[in-house]
C-alpha positions as CSV (number, residue, x, y, z in Angstrom):
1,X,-33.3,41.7,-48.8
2,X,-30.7,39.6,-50.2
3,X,-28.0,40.9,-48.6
4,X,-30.0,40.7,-45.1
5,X,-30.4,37.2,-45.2
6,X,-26.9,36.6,-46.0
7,X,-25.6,38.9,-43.5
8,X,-28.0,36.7,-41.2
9,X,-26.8,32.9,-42.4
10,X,-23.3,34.2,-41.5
11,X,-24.2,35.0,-37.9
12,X,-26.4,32.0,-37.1
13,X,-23.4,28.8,-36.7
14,X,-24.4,25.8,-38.2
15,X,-25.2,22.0,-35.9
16,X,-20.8,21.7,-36.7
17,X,-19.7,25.1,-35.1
18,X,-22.7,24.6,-32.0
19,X,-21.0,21.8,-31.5
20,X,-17.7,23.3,-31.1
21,X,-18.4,26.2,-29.4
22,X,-20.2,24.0,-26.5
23,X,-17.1,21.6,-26.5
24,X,-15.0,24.6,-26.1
25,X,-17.3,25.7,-23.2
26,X,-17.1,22.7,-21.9
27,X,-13.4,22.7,-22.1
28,X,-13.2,26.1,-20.6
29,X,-15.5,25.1,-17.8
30,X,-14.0,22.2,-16.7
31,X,-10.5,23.6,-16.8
32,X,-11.7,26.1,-14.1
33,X,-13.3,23.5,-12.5
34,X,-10.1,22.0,-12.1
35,X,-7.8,25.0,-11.3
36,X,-10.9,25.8,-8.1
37,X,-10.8,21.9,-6.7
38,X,-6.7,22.7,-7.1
39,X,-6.9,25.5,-5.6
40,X,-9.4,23.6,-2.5
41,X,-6.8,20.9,-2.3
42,X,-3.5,23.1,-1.9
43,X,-3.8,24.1,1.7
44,X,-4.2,20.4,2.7
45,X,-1.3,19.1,0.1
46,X,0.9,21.9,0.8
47,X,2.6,19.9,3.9
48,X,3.5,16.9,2.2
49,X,4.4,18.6,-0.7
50,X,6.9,20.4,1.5
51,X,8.3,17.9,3.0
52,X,9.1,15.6,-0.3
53,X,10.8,18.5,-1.9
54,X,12.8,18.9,1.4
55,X,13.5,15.6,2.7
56,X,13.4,13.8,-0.9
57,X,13.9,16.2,-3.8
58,X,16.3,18.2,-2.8
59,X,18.5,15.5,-0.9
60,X,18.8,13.6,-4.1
61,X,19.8,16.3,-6.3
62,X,22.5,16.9,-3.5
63,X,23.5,13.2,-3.5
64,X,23.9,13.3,-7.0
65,X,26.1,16.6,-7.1
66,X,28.2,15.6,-3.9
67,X,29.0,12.2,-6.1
68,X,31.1,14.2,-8.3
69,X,33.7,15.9,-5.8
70,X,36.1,15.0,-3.4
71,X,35.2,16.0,-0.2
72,X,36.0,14.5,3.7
73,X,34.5,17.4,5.4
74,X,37.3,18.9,6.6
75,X,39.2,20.4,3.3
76,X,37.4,22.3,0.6
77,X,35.4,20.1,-1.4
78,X,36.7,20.2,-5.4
79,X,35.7,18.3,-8.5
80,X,36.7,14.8,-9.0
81,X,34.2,14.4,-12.2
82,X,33.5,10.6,-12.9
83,X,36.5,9.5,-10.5
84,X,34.4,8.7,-7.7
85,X,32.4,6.2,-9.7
86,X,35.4,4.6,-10.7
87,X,37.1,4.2,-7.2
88,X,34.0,2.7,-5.9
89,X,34.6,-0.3,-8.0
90,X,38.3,-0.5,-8.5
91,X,39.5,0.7,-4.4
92,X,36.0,0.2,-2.5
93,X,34.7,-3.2,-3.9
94,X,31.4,-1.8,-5.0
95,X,31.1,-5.0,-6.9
96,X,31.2,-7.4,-4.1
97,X,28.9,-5.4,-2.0
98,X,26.4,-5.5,-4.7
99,X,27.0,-9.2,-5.2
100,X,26.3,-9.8,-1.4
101,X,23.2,-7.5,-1.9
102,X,21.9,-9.7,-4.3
103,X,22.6,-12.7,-2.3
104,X,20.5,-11.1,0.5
105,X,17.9,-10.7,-1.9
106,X,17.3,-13.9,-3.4
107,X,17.7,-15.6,0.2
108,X,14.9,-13.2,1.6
109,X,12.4,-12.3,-0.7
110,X,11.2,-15.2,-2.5
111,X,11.1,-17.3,0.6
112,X,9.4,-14.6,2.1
113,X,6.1,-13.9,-0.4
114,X,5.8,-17.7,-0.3
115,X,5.5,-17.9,3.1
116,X,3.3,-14.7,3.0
117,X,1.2,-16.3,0.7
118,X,0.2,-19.8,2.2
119,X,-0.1,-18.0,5.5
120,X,-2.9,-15.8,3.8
121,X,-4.4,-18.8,2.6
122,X,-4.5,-20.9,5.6
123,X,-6.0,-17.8,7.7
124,X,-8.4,-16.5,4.7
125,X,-10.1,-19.7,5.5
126,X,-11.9,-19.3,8.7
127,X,-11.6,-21.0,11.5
128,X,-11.6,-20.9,15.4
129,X,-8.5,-18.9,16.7
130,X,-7.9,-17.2,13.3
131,X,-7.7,-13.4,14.7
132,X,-4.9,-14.5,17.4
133,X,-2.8,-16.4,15.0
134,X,-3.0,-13.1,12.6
135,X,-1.9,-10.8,15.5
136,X,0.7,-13.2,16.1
137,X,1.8,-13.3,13.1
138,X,1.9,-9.8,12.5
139,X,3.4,-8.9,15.8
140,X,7.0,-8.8,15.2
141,X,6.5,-5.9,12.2
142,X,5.3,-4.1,15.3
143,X,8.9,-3.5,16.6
144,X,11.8,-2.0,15.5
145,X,14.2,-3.8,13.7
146,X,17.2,-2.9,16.0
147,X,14.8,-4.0,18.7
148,X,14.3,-7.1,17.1
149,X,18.3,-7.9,16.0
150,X,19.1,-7.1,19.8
151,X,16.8,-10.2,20.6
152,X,17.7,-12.4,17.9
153,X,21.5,-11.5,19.2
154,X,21.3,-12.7,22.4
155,X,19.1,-15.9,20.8
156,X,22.0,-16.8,18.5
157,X,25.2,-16.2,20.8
158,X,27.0,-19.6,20.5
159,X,27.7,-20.3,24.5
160,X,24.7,-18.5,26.3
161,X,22.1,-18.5,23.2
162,X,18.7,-19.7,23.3
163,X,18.9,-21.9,20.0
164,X,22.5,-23.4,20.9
165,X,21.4,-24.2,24.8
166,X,18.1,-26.3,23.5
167,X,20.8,-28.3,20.7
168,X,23.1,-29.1,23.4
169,X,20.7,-31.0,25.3
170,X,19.6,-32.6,22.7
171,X,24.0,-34.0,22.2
172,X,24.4,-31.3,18.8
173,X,27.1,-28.6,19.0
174,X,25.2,-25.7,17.4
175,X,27.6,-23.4,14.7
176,X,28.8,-20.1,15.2
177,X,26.0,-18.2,13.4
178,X,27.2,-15.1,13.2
179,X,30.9,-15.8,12.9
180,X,30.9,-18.2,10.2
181,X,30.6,-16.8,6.4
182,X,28.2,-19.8,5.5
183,X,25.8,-19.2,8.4
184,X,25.6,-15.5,9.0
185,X,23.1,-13.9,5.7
186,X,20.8,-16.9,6.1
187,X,20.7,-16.0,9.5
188,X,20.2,-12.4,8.3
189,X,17.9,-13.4,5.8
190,X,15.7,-15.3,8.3
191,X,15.5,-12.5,10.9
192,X,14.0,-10.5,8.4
193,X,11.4,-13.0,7.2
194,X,10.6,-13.6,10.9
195,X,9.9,-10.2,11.2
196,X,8.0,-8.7,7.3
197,X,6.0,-12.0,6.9
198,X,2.9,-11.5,8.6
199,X,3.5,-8.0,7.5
200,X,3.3,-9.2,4.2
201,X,0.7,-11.5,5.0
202,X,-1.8,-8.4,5.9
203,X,-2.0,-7.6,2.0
204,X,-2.4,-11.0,0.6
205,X,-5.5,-11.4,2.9
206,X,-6.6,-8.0,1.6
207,X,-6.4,-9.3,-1.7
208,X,-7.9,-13.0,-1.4
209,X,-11.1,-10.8,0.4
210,X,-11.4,-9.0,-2.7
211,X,-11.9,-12.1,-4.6
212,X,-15.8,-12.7,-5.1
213,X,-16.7,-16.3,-3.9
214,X,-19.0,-16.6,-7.1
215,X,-15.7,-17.7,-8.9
216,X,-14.8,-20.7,-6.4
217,X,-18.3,-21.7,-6.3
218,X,-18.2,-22.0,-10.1
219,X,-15.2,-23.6,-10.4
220,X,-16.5,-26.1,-7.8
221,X,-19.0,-26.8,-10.2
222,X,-16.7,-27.4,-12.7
223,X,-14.6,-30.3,-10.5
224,X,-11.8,-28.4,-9.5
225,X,-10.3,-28.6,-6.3
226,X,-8.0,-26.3,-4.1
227,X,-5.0,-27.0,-5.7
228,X,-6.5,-26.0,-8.8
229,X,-8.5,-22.9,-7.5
230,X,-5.1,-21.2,-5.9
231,X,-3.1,-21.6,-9.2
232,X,-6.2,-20.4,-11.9
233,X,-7.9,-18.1,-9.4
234,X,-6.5,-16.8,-6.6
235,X,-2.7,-16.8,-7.5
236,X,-3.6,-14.6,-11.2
237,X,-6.1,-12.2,-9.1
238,X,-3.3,-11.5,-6.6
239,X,-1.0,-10.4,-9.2
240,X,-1.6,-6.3,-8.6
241,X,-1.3,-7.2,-4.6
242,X,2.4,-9.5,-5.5
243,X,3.4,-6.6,-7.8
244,X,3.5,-4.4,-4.4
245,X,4.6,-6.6,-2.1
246,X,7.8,-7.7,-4.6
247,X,8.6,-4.2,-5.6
248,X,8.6,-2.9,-1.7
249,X,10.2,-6.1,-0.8
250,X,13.1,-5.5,-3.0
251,X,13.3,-2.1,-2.3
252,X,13.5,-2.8,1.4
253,X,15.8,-5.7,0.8
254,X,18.3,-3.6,-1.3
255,X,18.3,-1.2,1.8
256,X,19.4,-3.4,4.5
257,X,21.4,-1.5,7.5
258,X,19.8,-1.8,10.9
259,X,19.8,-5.7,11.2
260,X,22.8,-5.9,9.7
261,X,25.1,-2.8,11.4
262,X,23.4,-4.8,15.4
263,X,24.2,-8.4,14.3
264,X,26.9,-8.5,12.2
265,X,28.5,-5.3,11.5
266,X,29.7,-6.6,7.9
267,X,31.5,-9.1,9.1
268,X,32.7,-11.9,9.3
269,X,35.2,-10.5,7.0
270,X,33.2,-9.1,4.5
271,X,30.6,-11.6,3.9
272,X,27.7,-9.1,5.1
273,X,29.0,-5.8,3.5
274,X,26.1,-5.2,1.4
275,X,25.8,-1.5,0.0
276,X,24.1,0.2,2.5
277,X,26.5,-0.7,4.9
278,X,29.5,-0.2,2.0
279,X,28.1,3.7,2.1
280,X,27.6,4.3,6.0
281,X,31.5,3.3,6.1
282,X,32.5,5.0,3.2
283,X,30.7,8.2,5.0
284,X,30.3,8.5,8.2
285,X,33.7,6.3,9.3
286,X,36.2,7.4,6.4
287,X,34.8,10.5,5.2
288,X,35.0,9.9,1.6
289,X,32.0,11.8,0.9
290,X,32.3,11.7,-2.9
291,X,32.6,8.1,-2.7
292,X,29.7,7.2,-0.5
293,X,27.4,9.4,-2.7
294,X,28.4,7.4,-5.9
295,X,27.3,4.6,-4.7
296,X,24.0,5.7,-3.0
297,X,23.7,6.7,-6.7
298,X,24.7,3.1,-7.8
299,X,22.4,2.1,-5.2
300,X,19.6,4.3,-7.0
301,X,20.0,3.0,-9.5
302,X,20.0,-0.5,-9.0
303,X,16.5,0.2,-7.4
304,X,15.0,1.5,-10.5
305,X,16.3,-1.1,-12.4
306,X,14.9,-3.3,-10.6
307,X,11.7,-1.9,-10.0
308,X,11.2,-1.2,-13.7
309,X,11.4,-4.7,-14.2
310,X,9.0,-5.5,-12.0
311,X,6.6,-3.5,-13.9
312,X,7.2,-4.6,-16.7
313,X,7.0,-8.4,-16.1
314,X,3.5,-7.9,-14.1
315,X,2.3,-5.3,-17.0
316,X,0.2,-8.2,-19.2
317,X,-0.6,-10.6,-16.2
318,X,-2.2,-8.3,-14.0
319,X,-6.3,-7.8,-13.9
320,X,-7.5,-5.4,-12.0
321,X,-11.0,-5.6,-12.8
322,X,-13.3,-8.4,-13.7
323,X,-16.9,-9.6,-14.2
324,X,-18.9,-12.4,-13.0
């Protein structure tokens, strides 16, 4: 008898190993769970899958490799190691490039969100005619941005242009805005702001409609007026939708070509040549190969820089759910 009822405790698992043998059922079932909704979800993500290991993946690797030979397409390529890297700065004036690239930066993006944002606020508030000034607003993003730096072309041309034509009857001589180094990347700048703002715009509205009213209407109650409300409500609450906007912003920004390669073609001299355009040149006009992949790599990389930064300055100031 004895030995019966301890073969029998040893068989029966006490409330400890239940416990652990449901969790590992558990475990067990929602992996399989998993690896069916996987399996449900493959057909549909197979495409896209495909096409960023294609046309992103894969690219970059080969970016990365070519960036370490010397190669003009015509002659075998062979290793040139970290050379390239070098000749970028000391021979191609990857420095300056990058400098003008972060003029073009700071002259479009902040100017840029700001505007953004007080045009979300202005519209978010109602009003008669506040659907046509949104489309109007958001109609330049609609065409291309070679369409649009054909326009602004023709607007800007110093005999025949629209801008210098109104000055002179007004008794002002209008510059040369694209042939003088002082005029030509705010003029760059603003042809790009004319054209993402109310692009921009779209996402701040987005976020102020997320906003519940029942914080305004307290802080009404609590004497504080617009002025007020933007800067402790509305401005902290828009950080995730900012945190977008800047990080595509810059990201955009840092990959300027179209406006530039219609209005300006780097010039004058060299006061546009910002690194996109540094790398076309480099690749498709000299043939240095090598050379224009080290700096798309430099341009990479400048990117993620950038980007982590962005990250991490929004990581403690941005709420992404609250209470009333």
């Amino acid at each position: 008898m004895t030995t019966s009822k301890v073969a029998t405790a040893q068989t029966v698992p006490s409330d400890g190993g239940r416990k652990g043998l449901l969790a590992e059922h558990s475990a067990s079932h929602v992996g399989r769970s998993g690896f069916r909704s996987f399996l449900v979800a493959l057909p549909f993500i197979t495409p896209s899958l495909l096409g960023v290991i294609f046309f992103l993946l894969i690219p970059v690797v080969l970016v990365f490799f070519i960036s370490f030979l010397n190669w003009n397409e015509l002659a075998p390529a062979t290793w040139a190691g970290f050379q390239n890297y070098l000749k970028i700065f000391t021979v191609d004036g990857a420095a300056h490039s990058l400098g003008v690239t972060a003029y073009y930066v700071l002259l479009n993006i902040p100017l840029q969100t700001a505007l953004a944002i007080g045009l979300a606020v202005m519209l978010h508030r109602g009003g008669k005619g506040v659907s046509f000034f949104r489309a109007v607003f958001v109609a330049p993003y609609l065409s291309t941005p070679v369409a649009m730096a054909v326009i602004w072309y023709w607007v800007l041309d110093p005999r025949l242009g629209l801008v210098n034509t109104v000055l002179r009857h007004v008794g002002i001589q209008g510059p040369q805005y694209l042939s003088s180094s002082l005029w030509v990347m705010p003029v760059v700048a603003f042809v790009n702001i004319w054209q993402y703002v109310g692009y921009n715009m779209l996402f701040f509205l987005a976020g102020l409609d997320s906003i519940p009213v029942e914080l305004y209407e307290a802080s009404e109650l609590d004497g504080a007026g617009k002025f007020r409300q933007f800067f402790r409500i509305s401005l902290p609450l828009l950080h995730p939708t900012l945190l977008f906007v800047l990080t595509t912003g810059v990201i955009g920004s840092f990959q300027i070509f179209d406006t530039l390669f219609v209005l300006t073609q780097g010039g004058p001299g060299d006061s546009t040549q910002v690194l996109n355009y540094q790398i076309y040149e480099l690749g498709f006009v000299d043939f240095r190969l090598g050379e224009a992949a080290a700096m798309s790599v430099l341009l990479f990389g400048v990117i993620l820089v950038f980007s982590i930064g962005q990250f991490w300055f929004f990581r403690n100031r941005t709420t992404y759910e609250y209470q009333i």
